[in-house]
C-alpha positions as CSV (number, residue, x, y, z in Angstrom):
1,X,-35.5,12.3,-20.7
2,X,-33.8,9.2,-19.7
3,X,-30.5,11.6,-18.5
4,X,-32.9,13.5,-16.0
5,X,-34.4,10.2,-15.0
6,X,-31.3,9.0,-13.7
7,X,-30.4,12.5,-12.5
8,X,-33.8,12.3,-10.3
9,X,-33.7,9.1,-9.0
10,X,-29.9,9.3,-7.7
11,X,-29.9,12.9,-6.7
12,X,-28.6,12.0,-3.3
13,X,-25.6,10.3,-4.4
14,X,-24.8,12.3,-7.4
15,X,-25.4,15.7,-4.3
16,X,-23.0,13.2,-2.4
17,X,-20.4,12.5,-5.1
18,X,-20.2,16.2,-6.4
19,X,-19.6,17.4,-3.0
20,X,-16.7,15.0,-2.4
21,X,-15.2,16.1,-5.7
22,X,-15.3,20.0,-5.1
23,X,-14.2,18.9,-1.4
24,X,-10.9,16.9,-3.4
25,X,-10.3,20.0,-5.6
26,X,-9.5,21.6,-3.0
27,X,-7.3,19.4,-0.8
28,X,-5.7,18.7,-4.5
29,X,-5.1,22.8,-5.9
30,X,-5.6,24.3,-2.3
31,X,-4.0,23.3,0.3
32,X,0.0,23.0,1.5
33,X,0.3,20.6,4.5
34,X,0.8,22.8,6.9
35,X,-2.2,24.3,7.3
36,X,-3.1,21.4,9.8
37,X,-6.7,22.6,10.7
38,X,-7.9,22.9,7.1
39,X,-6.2,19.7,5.8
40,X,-7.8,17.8,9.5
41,X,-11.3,19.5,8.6
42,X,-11.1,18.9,4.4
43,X,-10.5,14.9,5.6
44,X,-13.2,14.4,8.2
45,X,-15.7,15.7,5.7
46,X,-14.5,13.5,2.5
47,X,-14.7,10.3,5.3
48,X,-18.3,11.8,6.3
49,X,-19.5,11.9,2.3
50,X,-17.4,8.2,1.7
51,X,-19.2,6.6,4.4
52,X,-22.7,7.7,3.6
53,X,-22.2,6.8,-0.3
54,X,-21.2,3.2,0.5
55,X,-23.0,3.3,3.6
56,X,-26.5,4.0,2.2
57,X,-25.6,3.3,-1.7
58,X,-23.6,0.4,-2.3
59,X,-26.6,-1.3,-4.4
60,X,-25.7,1.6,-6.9
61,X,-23.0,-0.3,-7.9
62,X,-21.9,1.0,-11.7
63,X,-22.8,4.4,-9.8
64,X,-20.2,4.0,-7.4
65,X,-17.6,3.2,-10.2
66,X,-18.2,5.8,-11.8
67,X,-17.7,7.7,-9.1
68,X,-14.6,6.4,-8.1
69,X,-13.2,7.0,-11.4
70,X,-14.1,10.6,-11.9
71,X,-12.9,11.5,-8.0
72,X,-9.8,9.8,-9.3
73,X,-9.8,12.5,-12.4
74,X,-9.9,15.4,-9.9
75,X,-6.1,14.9,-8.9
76,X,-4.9,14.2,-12.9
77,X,-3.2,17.8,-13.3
78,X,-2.3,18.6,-9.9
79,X,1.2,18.4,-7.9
80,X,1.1,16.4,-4.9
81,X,1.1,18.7,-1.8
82,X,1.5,15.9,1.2
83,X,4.7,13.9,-0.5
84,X,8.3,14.4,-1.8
85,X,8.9,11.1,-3.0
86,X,7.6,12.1,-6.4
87,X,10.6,13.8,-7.3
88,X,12.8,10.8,-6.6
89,X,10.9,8.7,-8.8
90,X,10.8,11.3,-11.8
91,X,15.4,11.6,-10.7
92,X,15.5,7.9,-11.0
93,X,13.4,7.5,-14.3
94,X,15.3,10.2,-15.9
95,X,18.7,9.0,-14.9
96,X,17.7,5.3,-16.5
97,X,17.0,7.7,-19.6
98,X,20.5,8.9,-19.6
99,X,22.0,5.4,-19.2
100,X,22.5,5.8,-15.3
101,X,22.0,2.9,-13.0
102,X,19.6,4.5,-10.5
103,X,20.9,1.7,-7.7
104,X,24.2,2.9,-7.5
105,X,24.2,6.9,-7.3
106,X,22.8,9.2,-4.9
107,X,21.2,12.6,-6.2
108,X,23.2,14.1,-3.5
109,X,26.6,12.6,-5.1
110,X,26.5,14.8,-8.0
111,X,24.7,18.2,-6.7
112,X,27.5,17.8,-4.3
113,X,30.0,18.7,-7.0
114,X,28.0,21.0,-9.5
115,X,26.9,18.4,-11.4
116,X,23.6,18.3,-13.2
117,X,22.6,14.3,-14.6
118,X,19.3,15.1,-15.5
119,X,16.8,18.0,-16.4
120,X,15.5,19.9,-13.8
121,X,18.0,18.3,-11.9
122,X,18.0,21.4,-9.3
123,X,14.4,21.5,-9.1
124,X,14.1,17.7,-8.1
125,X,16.9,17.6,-5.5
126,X,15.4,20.7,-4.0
127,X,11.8,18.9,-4.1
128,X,13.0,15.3,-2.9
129,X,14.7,16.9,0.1
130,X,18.4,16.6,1.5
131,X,18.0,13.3,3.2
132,X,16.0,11.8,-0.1
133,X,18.9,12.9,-2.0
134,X,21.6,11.3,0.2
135,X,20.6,7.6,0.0
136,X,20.7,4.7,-2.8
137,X,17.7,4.4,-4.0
138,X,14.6,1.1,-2.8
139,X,12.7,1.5,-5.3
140,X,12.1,-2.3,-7.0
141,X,12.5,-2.5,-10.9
142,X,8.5,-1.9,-12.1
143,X,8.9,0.9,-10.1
144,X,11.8,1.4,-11.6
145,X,9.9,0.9,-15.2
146,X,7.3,3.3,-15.0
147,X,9.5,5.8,-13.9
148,X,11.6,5.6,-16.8
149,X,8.3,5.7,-19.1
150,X,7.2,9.0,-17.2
151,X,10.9,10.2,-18.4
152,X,10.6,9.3,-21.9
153,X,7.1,11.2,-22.8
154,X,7.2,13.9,-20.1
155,X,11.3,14.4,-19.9
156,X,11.3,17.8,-19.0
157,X,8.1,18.6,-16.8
158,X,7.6,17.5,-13.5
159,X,4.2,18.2,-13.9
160,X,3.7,16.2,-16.9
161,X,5.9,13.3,-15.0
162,X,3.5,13.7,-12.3
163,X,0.4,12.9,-14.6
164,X,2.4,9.6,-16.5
165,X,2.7,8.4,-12.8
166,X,-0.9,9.2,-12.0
167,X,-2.8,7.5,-15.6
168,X,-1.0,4.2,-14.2
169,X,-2.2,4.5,-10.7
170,X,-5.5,5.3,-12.0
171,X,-5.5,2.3,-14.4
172,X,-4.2,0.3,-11.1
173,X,-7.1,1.5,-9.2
174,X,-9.7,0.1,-11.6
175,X,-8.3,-3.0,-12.3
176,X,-8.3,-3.4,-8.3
177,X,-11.7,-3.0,-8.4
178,X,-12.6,-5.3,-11.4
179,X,-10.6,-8.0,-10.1
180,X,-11.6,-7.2,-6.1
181,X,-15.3,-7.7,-7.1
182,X,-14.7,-11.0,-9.4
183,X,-12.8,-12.6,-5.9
184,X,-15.6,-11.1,-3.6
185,X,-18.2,-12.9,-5.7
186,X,-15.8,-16.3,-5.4
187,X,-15.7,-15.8,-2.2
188,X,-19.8,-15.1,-1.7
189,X,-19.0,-12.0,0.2
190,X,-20.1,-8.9,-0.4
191,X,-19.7,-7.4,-3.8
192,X,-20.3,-3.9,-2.4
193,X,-17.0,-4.2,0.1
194,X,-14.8,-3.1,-2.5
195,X,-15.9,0.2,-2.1
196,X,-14.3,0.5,1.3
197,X,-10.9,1.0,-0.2
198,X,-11.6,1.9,-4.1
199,X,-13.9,5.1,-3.0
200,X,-11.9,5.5,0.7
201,X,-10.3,9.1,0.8
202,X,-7.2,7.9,2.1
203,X,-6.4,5.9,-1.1
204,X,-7.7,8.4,-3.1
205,X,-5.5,10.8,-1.7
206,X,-2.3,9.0,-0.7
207,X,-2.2,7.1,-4.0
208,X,-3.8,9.1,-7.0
209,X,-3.5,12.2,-5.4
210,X,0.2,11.8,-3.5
211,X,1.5,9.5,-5.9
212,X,2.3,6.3,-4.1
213,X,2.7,3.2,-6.0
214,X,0.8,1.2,-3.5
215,X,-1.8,0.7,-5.7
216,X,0.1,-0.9,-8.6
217,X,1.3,-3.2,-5.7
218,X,-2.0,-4.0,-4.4
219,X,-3.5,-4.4,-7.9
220,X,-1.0,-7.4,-8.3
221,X,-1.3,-8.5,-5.5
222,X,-5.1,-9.2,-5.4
223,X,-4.8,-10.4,-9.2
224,X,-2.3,-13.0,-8.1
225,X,-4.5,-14.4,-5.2
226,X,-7.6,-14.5,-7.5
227,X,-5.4,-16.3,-9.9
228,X,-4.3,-19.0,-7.1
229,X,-8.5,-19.3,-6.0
230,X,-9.0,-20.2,-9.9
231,X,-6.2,-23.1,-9.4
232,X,-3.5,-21.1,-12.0
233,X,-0.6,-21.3,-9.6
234,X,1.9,-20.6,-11.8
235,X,0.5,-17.3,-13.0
236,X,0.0,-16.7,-9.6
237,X,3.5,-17.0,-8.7
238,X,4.5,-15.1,-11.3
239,X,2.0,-12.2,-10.9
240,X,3.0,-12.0,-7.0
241,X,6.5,-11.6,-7.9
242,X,5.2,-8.5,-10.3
243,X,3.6,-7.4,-6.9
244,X,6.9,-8.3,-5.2
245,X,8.9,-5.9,-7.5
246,X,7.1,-2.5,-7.2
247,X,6.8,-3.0,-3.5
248,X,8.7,-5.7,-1.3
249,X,5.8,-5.8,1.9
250,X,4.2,-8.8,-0.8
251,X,7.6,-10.9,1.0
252,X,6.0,-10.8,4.4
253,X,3.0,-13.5,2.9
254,X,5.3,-15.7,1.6
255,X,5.0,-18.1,4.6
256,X,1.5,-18.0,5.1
257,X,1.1,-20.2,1.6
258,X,2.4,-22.7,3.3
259,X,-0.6,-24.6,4.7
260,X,-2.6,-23.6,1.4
261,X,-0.5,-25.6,-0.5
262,X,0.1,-28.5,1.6
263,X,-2.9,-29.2,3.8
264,X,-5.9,-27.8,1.4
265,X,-7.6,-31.0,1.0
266,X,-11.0,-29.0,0.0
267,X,-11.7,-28.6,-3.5
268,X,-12.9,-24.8,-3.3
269,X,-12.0,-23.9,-7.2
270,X,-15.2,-24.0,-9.3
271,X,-13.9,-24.5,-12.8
272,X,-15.7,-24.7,-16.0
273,X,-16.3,-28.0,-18.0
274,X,-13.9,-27.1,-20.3
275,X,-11.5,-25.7,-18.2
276,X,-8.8,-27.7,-17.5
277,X,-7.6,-26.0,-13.7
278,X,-6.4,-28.9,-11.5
279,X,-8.6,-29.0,-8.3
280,X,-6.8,-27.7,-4.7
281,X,-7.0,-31.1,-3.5
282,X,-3.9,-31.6,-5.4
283,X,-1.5,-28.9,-4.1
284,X,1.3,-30.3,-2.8
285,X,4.7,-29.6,-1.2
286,X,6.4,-29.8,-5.2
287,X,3.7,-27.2,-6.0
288,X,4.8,-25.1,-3.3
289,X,8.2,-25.3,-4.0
290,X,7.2,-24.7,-7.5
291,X,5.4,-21.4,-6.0
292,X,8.4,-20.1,-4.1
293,X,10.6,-21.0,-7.1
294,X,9.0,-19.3,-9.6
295,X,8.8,-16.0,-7.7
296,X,12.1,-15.5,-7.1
297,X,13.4,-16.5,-10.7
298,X,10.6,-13.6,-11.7
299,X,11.7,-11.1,-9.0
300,X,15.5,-11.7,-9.7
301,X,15.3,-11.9,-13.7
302,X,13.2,-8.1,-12.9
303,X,15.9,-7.2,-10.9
304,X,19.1,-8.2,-13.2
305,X,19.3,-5.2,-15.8
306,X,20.2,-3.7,-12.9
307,X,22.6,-5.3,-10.9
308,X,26.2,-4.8,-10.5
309,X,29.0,-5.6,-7.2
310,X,27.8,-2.5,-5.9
311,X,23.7,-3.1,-5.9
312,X,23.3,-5.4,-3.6
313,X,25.6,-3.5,-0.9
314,X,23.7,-0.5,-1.5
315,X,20.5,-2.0,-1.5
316,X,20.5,-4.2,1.5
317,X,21.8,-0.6,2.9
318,X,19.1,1.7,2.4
319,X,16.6,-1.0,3.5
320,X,18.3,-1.3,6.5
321,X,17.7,2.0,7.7
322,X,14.0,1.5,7.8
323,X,14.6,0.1,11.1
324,X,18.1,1.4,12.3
325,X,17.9,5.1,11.2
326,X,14.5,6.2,10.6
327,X,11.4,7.5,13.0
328,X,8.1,8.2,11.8
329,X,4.1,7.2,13.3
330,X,5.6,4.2,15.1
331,X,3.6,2.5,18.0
332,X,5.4,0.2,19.9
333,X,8.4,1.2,18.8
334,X,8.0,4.7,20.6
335,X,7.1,2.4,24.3
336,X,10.1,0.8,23.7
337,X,12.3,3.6,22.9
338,X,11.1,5.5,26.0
339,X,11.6,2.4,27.8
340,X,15.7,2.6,26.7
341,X,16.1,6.5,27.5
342,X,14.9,5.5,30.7
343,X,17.8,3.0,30.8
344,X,20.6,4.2,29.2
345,X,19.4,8.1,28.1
346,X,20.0,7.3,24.8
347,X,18.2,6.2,21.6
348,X,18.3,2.6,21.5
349,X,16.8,2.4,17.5
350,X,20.0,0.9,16.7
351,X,19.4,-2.4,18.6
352,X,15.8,-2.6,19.2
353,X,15.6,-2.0,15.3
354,X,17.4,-5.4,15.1
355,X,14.5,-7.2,17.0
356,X,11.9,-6.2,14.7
357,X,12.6,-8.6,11.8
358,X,12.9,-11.0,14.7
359,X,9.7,-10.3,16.0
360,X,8.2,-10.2,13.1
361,X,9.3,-13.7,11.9
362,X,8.2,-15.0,14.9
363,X,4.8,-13.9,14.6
364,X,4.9,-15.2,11.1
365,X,6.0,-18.7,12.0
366,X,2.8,-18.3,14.4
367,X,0.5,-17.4,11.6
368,X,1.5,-19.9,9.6
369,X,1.9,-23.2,11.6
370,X,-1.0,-22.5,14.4
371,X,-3.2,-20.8,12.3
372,X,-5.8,-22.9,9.5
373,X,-4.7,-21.1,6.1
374,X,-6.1,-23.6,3.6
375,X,-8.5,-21.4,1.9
376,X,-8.2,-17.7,-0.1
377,X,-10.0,-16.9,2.6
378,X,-8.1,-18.0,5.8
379,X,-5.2,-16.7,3.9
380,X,-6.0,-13.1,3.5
381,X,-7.1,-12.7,7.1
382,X,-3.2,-14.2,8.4
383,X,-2.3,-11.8,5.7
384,X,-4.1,-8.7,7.3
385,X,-2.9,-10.0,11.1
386,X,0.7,-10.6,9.4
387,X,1.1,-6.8,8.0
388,X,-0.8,-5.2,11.1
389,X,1.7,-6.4,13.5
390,X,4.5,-5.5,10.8
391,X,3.3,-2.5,11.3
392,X,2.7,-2.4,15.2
393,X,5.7,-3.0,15.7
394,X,7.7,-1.0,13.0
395,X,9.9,2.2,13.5
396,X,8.4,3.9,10.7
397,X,5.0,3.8,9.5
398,X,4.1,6.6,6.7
399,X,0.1,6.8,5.8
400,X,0.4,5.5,2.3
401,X,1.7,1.8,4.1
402,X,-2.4,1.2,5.3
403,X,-3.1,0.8,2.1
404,X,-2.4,-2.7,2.0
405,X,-4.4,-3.3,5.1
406,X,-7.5,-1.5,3.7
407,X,-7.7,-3.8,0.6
408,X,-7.5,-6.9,3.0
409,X,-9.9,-6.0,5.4
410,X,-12.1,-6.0,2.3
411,X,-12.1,-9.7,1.9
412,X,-12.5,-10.1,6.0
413,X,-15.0,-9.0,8.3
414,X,-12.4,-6.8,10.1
415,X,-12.7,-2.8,10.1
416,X,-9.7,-1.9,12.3
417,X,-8.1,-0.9,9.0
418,X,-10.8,1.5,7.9
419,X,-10.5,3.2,11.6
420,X,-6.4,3.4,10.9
421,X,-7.2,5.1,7.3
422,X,-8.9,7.7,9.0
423,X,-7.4,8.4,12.0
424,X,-4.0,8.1,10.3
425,X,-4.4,11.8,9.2
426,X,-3.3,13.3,12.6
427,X,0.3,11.5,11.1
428,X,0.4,14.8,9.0
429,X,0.9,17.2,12.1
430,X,4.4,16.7,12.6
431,X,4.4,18.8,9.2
432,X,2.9,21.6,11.4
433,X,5.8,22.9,12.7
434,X,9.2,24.0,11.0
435,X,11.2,21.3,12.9
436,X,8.6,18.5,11.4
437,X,8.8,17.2,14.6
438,X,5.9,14.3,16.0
439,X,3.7,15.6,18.5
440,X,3.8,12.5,21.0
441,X,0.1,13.1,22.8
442,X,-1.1,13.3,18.8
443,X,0.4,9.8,18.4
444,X,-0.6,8.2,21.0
445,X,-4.2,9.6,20.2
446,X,-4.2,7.7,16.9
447,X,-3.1,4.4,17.7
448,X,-5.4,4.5,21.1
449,X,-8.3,4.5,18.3
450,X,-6.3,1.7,16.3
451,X,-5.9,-0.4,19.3
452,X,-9.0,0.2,20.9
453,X,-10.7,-1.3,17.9
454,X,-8.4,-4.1,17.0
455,X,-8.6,-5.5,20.7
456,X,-12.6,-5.0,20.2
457,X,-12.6,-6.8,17.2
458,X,-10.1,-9.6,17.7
459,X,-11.0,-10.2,21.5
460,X,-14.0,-9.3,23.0
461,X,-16.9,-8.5,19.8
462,X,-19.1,-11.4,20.2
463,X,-19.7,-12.0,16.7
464,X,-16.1,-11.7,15.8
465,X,-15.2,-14.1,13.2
466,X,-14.2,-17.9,14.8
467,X,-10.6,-19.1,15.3
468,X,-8.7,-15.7,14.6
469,X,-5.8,-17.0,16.4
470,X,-7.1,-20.8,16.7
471,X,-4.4,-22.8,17.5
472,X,-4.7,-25.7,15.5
């Protein structure tokens, strides 16, 4: 009786929900990237459902969890079908299993010369892909962990490494959500918000279902700044390093703190009688150096099972080429690239790849000195602004990189983010052809969108939030 009570009076979303998941089995045990048209329509139509569920049903809220968990469920035993990556990260957990330092060998190194480190060694070179296989490994040590945990209970199935990798992004997912809605509430926003990334079918897909560890990153993240809002600095710092150490984007926010520590004079912690959290009118520059400090003890103590003379080189190396060497979905990047052919009729990646982490200091330094971050709040808007432009003006920016955007525009009133998770998609075309090369006018199609909303939303909306870029 009560079963078909519920069933009756949330038929809509349940129609909704069900229609989404038979809609993700296929784009999970159907579909090889290629087949642009069908992967473009599949999309559109799990962004149609998504809307209208947290559009017209976000007061359904243990509904919508539910929902977001079971969606989740759909992708458990498949293989991802719009990433390699996943069979670098089962090669490095397997070569930590065999006493390997991932850091300093290249899976290429050893196929090279007939050697075969770990099972299914052939299968996972062939997978990862030639130019995978010829570069040190980035990956940061928790990455590094949960790799080697996929090795030790699923050693010998890529499949069964696959579904290790997915149970903690899963886990990640809802602790993102338990924690997103306990900082909404603290910061009287909308509860319901949360479902704008948790139920999104980009992270659904790009994280459970393509298996990118942005999630675990985000889930630290956003546990680390609800940790600072409740005063505990020090397990903030601490968590934030975790964040820090299975993706380094965390690094870019490390400026913004600045102001929070030194200049919040408002005490916005609400603490319990018997808790004993010191108010933020207290933060001071010691506690900020305190911050800093204990984030890079954490992130270098992660790092140091792993560190030899060679690390470091190879390291600092294969980050490097993220904006020396490599080309993917850029923006700006592309204007100014044209803009050297023009000049010199060659590719001038090599030097205005060294500008980047110049311009994007620069618009860090602006962000945090001429911009009022004193509350959670101001914060995670800088933060949002901060990785936008990271990514504005990067060389390469795969899908799975939004993520971090979608979870902050979740705490702000901006939806530029949401528009990017959608029309981010048309990034997949390049895979339409054999030479996996970018369509240009498909590019430029997508980040038209982007922009055209961000400049709507930052400059001319007439409700747009006060002092975006309020020089102080």
């Amino acid at each position: 009786m009560f079963n078909t009570t519920v069933l009756k009076s949330n038929k809509n979303p349940i129609l909704l929900a069900l229609a989404s998941a038979i809609l993700y089995a296929v784009f999970a045990y159907d579909l090889v990237r290629t087949e642009y048209t069908k992967l473009i329509v599949l999309y559109a139509l799990l962004f149609v459902l998504f809307y209208l569920l947290v559009k017209k049903h976000s007061g359904n809220f243990k509904l919508l969890v539910v929902f977001a968990i079971l969606l989740r469920v759909v992708f458990l035993f498949s293989t991802p079908n719009l990433s390699q990556d996943f069979y670098r990260f089962i090669w490095d957990g397997r070569m930590i299993i065999e006493g390997f330092n991932p850091y300093l060998f290249t899976p290429q190194s050893f196929i090279s010369i007939g050697e075969f480190p770990v099972a299914q060694a052939q299968e996972l070179y062939q997978g990862m892909g030639a130019l995978n296989a010829s570069h040190f490994t980035n990956y940061p040590p928790i990455k590094q962990f949960i790799f080697m945990i996929a090795a030790l209970f699923s050693g010998k199935s890529i499949l069964g490494s696959a579904f290790v990798f997915r149970l903690f992004i899963i886990a990640a997912d809802i602790g993102t959500l338990y924690i997103g809605k306990k900082l909404l509430e603290r910061l009287k926003a909308p509860v319901h918000n949360i479902f704008w990334y948790i139920l999104n079918p980009f992270i659904i897909i790009e994280l459970t279902g393509n298996l990118h560890f942005e999630g675990i990153m985000i889930f630290f993240l956003i546990l680390s700044l609800y940790l600072l809002h409740l005063g505990k600095w020090k397990t903030a710092a601490i968590i934030f390093a975790l964040s820090v150490s299975v993706k380094l984007i965390p690094l870019l926010f490390l400026l913004l703190f600045f102001q929070y520590f030194m200049q919040n004079k408002k005490n916005e912690i609400i603490a319990d009688k018997t808790s004993k959290i010191e108010p933020a009118s207290l933060l001071n520059f010691a506690k900020l150096i305190g911050f800093y400090g204990i984030i890079g003890i954490t992130t270098l103590l992660l790092f140091a099972p792993f560190y030899s003379s060679d690390f470091i080189h190879n390291y600092a190396e294969t980050v490097g080429l993220w904006f020396s060497t490599f080309e993917f979905n850029a923006s700006l990047y592309y204007i100014a690239r044209e803009i050297g052919y023009r000049l010199t009729s060659y590719n001038e990646i090599a030097i205005i790849g060294k500008f980047i982490p110049i311009l994007t200091v620069f618009a860090l330094l602006i962000l945090t000195f001429f911009r009022k971050n004193t509350s959670i709040k101001q914060l995670l808007v800088s933060m949002l602004f901060a990785a936008s432009i990271y990514f504005f003006i990067s060389t390469t920016v795969h899908p799975w990189y939004l993520a971090t955007l979608v979870i902050l525009s979740v705490f702000t009133n901006y939806k530029f983010p949401l528009v990017w998770s959608f029309m981010i998609i048309l990034s997949y075309l390049a895979y339409a052809n054999a030479q996996n090369t970018e369509n240009l006018w498909i590019v430029g199609l997508e980040y038209i969108v982007v922009y055209s909303v961000f400049i709507w939303e930052v400059f001319i909306k007439k409700d747009r939030p006060k002092a975006v870029f309020q020089i102080k």
